[in-house]
C-alpha positions in Angstrom: -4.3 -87.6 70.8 -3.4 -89.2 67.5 0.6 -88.6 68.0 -0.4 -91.1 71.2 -2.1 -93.4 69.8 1.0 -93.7 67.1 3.8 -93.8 69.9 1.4 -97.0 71.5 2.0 -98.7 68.1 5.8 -98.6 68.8 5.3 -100.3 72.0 3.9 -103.5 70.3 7.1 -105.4 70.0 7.9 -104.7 73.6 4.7 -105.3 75.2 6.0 -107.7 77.4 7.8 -105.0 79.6 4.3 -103.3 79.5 2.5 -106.5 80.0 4.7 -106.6 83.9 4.5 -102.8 84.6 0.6 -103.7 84.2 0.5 -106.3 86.3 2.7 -105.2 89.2 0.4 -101.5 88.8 -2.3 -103.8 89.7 -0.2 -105.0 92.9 0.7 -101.9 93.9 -2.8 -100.6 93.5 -4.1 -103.4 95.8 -1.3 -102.3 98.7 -3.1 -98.9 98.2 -6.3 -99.9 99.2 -4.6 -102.5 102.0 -2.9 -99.5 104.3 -6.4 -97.5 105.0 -7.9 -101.1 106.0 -5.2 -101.8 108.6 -5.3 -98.8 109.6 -9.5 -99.2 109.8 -8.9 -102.6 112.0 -6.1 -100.8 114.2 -7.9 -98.0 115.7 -11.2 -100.1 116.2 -9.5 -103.2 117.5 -7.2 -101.3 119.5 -9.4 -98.8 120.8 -12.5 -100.7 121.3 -11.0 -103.9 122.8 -7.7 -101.7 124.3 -5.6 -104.6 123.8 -2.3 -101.8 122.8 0.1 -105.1 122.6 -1.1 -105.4 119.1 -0.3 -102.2 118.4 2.9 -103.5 116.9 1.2 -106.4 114.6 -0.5 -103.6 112.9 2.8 -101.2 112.6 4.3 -104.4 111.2 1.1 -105.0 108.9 2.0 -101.2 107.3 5.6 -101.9 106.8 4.8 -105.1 105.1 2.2 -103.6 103.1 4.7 -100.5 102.2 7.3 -102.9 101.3 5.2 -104.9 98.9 4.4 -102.0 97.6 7.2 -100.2 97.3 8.7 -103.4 95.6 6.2 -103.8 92.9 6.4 -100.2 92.2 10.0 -100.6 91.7 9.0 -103.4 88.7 6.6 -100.8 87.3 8.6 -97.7 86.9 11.6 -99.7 85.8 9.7 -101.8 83.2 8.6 -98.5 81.8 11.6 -96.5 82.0 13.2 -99.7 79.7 10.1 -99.6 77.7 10.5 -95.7 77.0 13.8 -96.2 76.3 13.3 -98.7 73.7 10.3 -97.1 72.0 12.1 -93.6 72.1 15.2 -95.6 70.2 13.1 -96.8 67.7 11.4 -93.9 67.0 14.7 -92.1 66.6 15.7 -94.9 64.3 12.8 -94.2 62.0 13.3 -90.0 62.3 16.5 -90.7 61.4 16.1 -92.7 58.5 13.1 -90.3 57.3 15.3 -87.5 57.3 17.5 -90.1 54.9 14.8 -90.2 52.6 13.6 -87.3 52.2 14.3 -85.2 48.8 16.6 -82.2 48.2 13.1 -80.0 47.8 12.3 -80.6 51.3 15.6 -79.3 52.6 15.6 -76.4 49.8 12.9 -75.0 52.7 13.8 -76.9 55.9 15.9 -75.2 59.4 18.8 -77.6 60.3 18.0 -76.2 63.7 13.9 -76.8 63.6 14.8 -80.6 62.5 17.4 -80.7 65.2 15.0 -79.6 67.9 12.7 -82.9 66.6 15.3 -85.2 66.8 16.5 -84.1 70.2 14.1 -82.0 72.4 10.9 -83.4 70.9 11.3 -86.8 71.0 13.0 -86.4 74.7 9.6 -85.1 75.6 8.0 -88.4 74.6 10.2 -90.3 76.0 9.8 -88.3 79.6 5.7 -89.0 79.0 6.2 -92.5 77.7 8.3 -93.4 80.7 6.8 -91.7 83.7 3.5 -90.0 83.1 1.4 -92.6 80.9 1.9 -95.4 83.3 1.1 -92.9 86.2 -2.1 -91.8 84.2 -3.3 -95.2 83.9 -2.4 -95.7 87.5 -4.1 -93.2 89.2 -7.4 -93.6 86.7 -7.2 -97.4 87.8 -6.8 -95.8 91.8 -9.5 -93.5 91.4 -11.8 -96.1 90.5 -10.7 -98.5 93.5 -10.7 -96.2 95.8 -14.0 -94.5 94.5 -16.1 -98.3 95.1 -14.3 -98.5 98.8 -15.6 -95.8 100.1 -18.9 -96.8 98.5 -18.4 -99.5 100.9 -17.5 -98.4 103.5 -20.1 -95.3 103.7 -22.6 -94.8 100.5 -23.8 -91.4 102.4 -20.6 -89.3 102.9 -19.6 -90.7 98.9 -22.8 -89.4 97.8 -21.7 -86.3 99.3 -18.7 -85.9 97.9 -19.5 -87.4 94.4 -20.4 -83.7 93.3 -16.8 -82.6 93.6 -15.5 -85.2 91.3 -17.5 -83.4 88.1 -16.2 -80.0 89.4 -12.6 -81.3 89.1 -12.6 -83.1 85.9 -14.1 -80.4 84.3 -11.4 -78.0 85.6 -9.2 -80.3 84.0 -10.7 -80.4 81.0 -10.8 -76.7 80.5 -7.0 -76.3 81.8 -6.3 -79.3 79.2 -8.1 -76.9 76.1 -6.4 -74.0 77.4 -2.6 -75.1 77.7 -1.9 -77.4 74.6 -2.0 -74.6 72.1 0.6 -72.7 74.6 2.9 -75.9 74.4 2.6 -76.2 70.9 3.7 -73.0 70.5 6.5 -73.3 73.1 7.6 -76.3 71.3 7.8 -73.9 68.2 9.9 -71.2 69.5 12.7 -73.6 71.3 12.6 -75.0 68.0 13.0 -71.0 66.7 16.2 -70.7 69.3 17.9 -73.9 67.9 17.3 -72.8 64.3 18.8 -68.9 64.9 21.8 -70.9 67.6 22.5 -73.3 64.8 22.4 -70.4 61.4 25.1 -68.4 64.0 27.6 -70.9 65.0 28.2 -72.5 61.4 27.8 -68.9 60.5 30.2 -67.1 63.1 33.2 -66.5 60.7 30.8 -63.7 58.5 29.3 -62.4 61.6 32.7 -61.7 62.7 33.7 -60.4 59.4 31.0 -57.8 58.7 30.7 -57.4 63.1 27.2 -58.1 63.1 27.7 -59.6 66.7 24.8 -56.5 68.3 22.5 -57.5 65.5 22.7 -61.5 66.0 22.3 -60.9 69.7 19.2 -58.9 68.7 17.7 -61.4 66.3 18.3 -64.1 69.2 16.4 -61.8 71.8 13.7 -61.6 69.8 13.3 -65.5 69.2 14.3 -65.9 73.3 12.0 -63.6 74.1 9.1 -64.9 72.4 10.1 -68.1 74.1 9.8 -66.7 77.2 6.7 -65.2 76.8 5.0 -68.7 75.9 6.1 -70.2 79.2 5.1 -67.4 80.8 1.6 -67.8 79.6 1.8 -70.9 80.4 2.8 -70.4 83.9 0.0 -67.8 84.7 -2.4 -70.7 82.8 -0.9 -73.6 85.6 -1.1 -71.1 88.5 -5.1 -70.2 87.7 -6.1 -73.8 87.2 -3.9 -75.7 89.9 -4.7 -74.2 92.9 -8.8 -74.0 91.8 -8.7 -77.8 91.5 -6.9 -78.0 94.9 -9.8 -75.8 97.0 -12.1 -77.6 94.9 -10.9 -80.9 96.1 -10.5 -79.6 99.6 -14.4 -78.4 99.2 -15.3 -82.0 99.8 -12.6 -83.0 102.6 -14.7 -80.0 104.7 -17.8 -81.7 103.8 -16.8 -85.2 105.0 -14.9 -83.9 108.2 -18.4 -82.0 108.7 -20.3 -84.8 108.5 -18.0 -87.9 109.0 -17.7 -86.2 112.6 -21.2 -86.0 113.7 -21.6 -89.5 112.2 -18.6 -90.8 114.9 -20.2 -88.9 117.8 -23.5 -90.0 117.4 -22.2 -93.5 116.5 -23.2 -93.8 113.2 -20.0 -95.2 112.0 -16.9 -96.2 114.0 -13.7 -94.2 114.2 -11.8 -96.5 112.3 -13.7 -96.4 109.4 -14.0 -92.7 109.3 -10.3 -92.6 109.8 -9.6 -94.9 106.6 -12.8 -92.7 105.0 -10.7 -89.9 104.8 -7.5 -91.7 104.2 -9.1 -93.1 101.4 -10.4 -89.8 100.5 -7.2 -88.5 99.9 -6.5 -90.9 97.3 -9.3 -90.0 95.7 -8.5 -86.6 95.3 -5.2 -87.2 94.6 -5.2 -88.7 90.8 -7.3 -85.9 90.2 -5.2 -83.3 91.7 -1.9 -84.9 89.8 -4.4 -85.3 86.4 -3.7 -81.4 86.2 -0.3 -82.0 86.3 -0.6 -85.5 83.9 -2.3 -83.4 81.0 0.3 -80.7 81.6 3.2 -83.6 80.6 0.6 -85.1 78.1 0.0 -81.3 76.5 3.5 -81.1 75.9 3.8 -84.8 74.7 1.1 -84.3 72.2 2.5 -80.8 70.8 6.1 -82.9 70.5 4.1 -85.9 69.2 2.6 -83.8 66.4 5.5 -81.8 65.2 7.4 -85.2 64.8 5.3 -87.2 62.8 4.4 -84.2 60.7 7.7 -85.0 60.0 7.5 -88.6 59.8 4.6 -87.9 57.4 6.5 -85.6 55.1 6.5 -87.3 51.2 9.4 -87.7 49.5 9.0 -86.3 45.8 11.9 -88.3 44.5 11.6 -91.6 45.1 11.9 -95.3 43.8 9.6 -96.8 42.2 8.0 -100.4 42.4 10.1 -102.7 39.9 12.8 -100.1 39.2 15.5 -101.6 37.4 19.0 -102.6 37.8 21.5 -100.6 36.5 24.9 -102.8 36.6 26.9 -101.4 34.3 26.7 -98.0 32.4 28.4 -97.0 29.2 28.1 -93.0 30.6 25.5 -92.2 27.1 23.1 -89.1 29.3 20.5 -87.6 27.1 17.9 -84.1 27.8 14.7 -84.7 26.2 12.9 -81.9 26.4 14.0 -81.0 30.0 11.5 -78.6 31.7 11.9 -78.2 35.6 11.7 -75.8 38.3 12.7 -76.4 42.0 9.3 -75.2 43.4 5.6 -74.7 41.6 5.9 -71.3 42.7 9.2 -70.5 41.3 10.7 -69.5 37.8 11.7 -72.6 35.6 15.3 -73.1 36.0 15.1 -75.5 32.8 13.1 -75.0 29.8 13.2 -77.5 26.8 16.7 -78.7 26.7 17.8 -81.2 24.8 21.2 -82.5 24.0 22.7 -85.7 23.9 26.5 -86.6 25.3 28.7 -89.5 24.3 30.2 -92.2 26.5 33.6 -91.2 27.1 33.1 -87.4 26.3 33.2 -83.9 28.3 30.7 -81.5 28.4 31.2 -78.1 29.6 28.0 -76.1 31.1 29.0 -72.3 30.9 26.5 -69.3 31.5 25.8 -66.2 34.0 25.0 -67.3 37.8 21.3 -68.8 37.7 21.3 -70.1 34.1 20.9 -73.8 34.9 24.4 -75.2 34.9 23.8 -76.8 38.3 20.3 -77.9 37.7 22.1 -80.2 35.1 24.1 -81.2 37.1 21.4 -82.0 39.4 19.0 -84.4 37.5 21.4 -86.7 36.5 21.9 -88.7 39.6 18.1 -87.7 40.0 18.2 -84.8 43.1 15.1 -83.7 41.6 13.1 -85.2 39.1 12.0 -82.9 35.9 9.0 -81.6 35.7 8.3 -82.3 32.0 10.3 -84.3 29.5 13.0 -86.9 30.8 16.9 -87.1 31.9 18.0 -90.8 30.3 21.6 -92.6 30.8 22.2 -95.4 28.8 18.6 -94.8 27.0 17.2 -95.3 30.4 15.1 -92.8 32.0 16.5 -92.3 35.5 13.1 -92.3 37.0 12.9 -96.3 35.9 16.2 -97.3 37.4 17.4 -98.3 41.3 18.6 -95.2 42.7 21.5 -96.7 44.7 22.5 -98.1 41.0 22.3 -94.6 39.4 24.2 -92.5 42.1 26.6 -95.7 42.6 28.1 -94.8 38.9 28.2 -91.1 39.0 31.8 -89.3 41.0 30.6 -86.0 42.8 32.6 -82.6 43.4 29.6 -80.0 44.4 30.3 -76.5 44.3 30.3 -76.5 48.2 32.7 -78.9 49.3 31.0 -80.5 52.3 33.9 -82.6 54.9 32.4 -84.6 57.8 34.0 -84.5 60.9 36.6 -87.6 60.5 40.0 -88.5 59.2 41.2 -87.6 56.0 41.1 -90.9 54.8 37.5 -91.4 56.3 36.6 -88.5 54.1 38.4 -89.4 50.9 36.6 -93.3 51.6 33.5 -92.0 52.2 31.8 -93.6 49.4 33.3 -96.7 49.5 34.0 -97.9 53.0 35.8 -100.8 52.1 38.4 -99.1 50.0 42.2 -100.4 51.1 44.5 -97.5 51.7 46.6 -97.5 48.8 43.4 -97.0 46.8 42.7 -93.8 48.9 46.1 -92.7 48.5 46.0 -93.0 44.8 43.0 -90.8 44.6 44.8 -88.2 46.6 47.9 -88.7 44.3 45.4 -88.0 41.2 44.0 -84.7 42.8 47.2 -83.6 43.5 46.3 -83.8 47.9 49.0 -86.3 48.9 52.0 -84.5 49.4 50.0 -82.0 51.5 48.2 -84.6 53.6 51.7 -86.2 53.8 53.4 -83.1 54.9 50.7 -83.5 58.4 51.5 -84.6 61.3 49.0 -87.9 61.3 49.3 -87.9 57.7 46.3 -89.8 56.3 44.6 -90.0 59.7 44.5 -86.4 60.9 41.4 -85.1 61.6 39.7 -82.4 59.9 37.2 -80.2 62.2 33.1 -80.1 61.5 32.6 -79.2 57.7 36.6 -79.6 56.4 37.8 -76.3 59.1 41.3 -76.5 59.3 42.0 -76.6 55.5 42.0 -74.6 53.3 39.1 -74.0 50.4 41.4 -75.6 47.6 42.5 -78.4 49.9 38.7 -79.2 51.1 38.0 -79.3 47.0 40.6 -81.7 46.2 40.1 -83.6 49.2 36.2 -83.7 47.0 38.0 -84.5 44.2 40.1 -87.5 45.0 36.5 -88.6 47.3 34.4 -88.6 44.0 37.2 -90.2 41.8 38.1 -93.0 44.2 34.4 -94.2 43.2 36.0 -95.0 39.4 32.7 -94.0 38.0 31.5 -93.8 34.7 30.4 -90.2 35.0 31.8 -87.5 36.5 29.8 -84.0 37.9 32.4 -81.5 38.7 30.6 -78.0 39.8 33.0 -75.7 39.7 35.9 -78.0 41.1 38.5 -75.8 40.4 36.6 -72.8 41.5 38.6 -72.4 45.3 42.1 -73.0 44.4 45.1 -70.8 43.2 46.2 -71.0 39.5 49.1 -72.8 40.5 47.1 -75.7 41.6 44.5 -75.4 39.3 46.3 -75.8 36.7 48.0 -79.5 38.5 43.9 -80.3 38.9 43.2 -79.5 35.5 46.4 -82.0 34.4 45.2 -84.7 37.0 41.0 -84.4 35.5 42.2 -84.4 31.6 43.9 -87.7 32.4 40.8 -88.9 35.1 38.6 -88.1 32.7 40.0 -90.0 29.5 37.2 -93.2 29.2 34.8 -91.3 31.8 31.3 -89.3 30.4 32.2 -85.9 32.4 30.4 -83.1 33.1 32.2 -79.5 34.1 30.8 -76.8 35.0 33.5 -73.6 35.3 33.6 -70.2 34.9 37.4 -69.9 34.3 38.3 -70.4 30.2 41.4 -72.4 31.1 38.9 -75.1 33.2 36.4 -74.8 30.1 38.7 -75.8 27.2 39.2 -79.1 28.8 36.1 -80.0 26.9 35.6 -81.7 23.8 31.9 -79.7 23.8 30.5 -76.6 25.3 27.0 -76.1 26.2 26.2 -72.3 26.5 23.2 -72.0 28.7 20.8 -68.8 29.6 17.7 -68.2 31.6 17.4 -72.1 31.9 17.7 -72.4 27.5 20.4 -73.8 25.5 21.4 -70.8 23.3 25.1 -71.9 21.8 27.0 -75.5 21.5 29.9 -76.3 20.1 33.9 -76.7 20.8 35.5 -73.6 21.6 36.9 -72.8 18.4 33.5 -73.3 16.7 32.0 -70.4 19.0 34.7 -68.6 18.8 33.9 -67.9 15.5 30.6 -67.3 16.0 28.8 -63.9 17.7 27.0 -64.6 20.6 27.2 -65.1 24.4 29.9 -67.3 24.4 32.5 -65.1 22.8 30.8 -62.4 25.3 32.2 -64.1 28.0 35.6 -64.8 26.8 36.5 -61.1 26.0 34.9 -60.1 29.5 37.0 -62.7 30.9 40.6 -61.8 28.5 39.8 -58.0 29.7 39.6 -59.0 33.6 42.8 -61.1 33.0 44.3 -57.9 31.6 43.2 -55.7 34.1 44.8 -57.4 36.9 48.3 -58.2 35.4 48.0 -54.4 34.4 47.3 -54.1 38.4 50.2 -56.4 39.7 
């Protein structure tokens, strides 16, 4: 029950609302217990005295009894339908954030769709339990209990027995409560598996269609559906066993009372009002037990959603700030490796072993090597992604791991290898990382990635809106759309992963003339395949199997064997090769 006991936490700041669903239960509680004593008075008044005229003063007695009720109740569900609401919002509010916080390592292994199903179906769960079935759960303990010392009162034989039953039920409970959480749990799981596969096939749908794979996505979603169903339907044969048992064992003790209650009203033991209200009251009794089966059902279900979102509430960020970090106003652009070892997981290879190298304020540094050498992990450590795992990335002679991380990543422009657009305007997208930039500052970043005669050629111009993840322009557009985003920032360094990589050679090479003069003043980082993207730099760093094996300007190398001059001739000879095609 600990994922409970958290969620009742979030409720402290609105405990008023709980504080009046409380007290108008307690009403409402008190009406229950008022319409089996009218109806007690009624048929002995009525009956023994035969005055019928008053008949109508006791019909009027219900309705005013139903009424009070039915008002109160009306305070309590809507007081904790508002409290729910609130509670739920929060709680969103701090998944939200969470999912802020957490470090690139966590999303190297995490399902977009499994954290979607948290967000949305999980906490929706909560909310349903929060809102209708903890209130009704305290309600009908709280009615068990009234009703329970009534009918002590009004008859300690026929309670004594019927007390038996109430074991017999609550421990049918119990053992349907055991039974059906781990089934929840695991149905929680695989709607979470049918987002995560639903999710991986819509962002994915262009490659499906490309290499028709349609038969064997439909499988792979089956499979995931039909494990899905198979949970609820375990779960269904679980709720038909247990439900009806704890319905004849409840009606086991109506048979007992009706049994004995009757002889007792023949032989005048008790009147027939009270054994009228007896088994009124009876059926109260019966029924918060009856609905507890169908409470811990909701509360199963709550507690599986509970515990899959704070396991991700609890989930530790490995990068984060620490206490007293400093400021970092100003940077010169000065980044230093010192012995740089790191690796993206303990179980993995080391993507970087041992570098070291230093690079100027004001100078650019290309990162060149075969796919998986550690260009990108570079990349990665200086606006602190990760943090190493030996040794220490420094900017201005300060390790990054002492600084304020909004400082850091506030003075380093971005272009990633995979251009990422959000769903907005073009200008939205270009702004994104400064919101309050004026609109001839956005359109002199588009100018200086060579974008703004294209976005100028659109219908909406600057405001048209570009579908979920840039669809509707091309690869080299979304890349300088990047561009002009990560140079609008002015920073002092620059991180361009293969930012020419998507474009054709036409507009690389207006890119390449727009970076040379962007980058004049700027500490800049490139890393590029293409030899016309690395001799824009005044250094090249030649990387392998995570080492630095050659540095030096191109010319230098050049002259020199090694991998370097390896992969210019590969790349000359595939030049040659396809003009000798065309």
């Amino acid at each position: 029950m600990n994922p409970l006991w958290r969620i009742l936490r979030y409720m402290k700041p609105h405990r008023r609302y709980l504080m009046v669903a409380v007290g108008a239960l307690l009403v409402a509680t008190a009406m229950d217990l008022a319409a089996p004593t009218v109806t007690r008075y009624a048929v002995d008044f009525v009956l023994g005295s035969q005055h019928y005229q008053w008949l109508g003063w006791f019909a009027a007695a219900i309705l005013a009894v139903a009424g009070i009720k039915g008002t109160f109740w009306f305070f309590q569900r809507y007081s904790m339908a508002y409290l729910s609401q609130r509670v739920i919002f929060d709680v969103r509010e701090d998944l939200y954030a969470q999912l802020q916080r957490l470090s690139f390592r966590f999303y190297d292994r995490a399902q977009t769709g499994q954290l979607m199903s948290r967000v949305a179906q999980d906490v929706e769960l909560l909310r349903r339990f929060i809102g209708f079935g903890l209130l009704m759960l305290v309600s009908q303990g709280l009615l068990f209990l009234a009703v329970l010392t009534y009918l002590f009162l009004l008859d300690p034989l026929l309670t004594a027995l019927v007390l038996p039953v109430v074991p017999l039920l609550i421990l049918n409970i119990w053992h349907f409560n055991r039974t059906v959480r781990p089934k929840y749990q695991e149905i929680q799981q695989r709607q979470a598996d049918i987002t995560a596969v639903l999710q991986e096939n819509v962002a994915g749908v262009r490659v499906v269609r490309a290499f028709t794979a349609e038969d064997h996505e439909i499988q792979k979603f089956d499979r995931v559906n039909r494990a899905y169903l198979d949970q609820n339907l375990e779960a269904a044969r679980l709720r038909a066993f247990w439900f009806p048992l704890m319905s004849l064992t409840a009606d086991l003790g109506v048979a007992v009372v009706l049994a004995l209650g009757g002889w007792q009203v023949a032989r005048g033991v008790i009147s027939l009002g009270s054994f009228v209200a007896f088994l009124q009251l009876l059926g109260m009794l019966f029924m918060p037990l009856r609905q507890m089966g169908w409470l811990v059902n909701m509360g199963s279900r709550a507690v599986a959603a509970g515990v899959r979102i704070f396991q991700l509430m609890d989930e530790k960020a490995d990068v984060v700030e620490k206490p007293g970090a400093k400021p970092l106003p100003k940077v010169r652009g000065e980044v230093r490796f010192e012995g740089v070892y790191f690796r993206y997981h303990e179980d993995s290879p080391w993507a970087l072993e041992g570098v070291d190298f230093v690079v100027r304020p004001g100078e650019t540094v290309a990162l060149l090597g075969a796919t998986g050498s550690g260009k990108t992990s570079i990349l990665q450590l200086i606006p602190r992604f990760y943090d190493v795992d030996r040794g220490a990335v420094r900017v201005d002679g300060h390790d990054v791991r002492d600084v304020k991380l909004a400082d850091l990543r506030g003075h380093i422009g971005i272009v990633p290898q995979e251009t990422f657009l959000f769903s907005a305007t073009i200008a939205e997208n270009i702004g994104y990382g400064r919101p309050g930039a004026s609109r001839e500052e956005i359109i002199a970043a588009a100018k200086a990635a060579q974008i703004h005669d294209f976005i100028m050629s659109l219908p909406q111009g600057y405001d048209t809106m570009v579908g979920e993840r840039g669809i509707g322009l091309s690869g080299g557009q979304k890349q300088r759309v990047a561009i002009a985003r990560a140079l609008l920032l002015d920073p002092a360094i620059l991180l361009l992963d293969e930012a020419t990589s998507s474009v054709d050679a036409e507009t690389e090479a207006l890119i390449r003339e727009a970076l040379r003069r962007l980058m004049e003043g700027r500490t800049a980082f490139v890393v590029a395949h293409r030899l016309s993207t690395v001799l824009m730099a005044d250094r090249i760093l030649v990387l392998d199997r995570g080492r630095i094996v050659q540095e030096g300007t191109h010319d230098e190398l050049m002259q020199r064997p090694g991998l370097y001059r390896e992969i210019v001739r590969l790349q000359l000879e595939e030049g040659q090769a396809r003009a000798g095609g065309m």
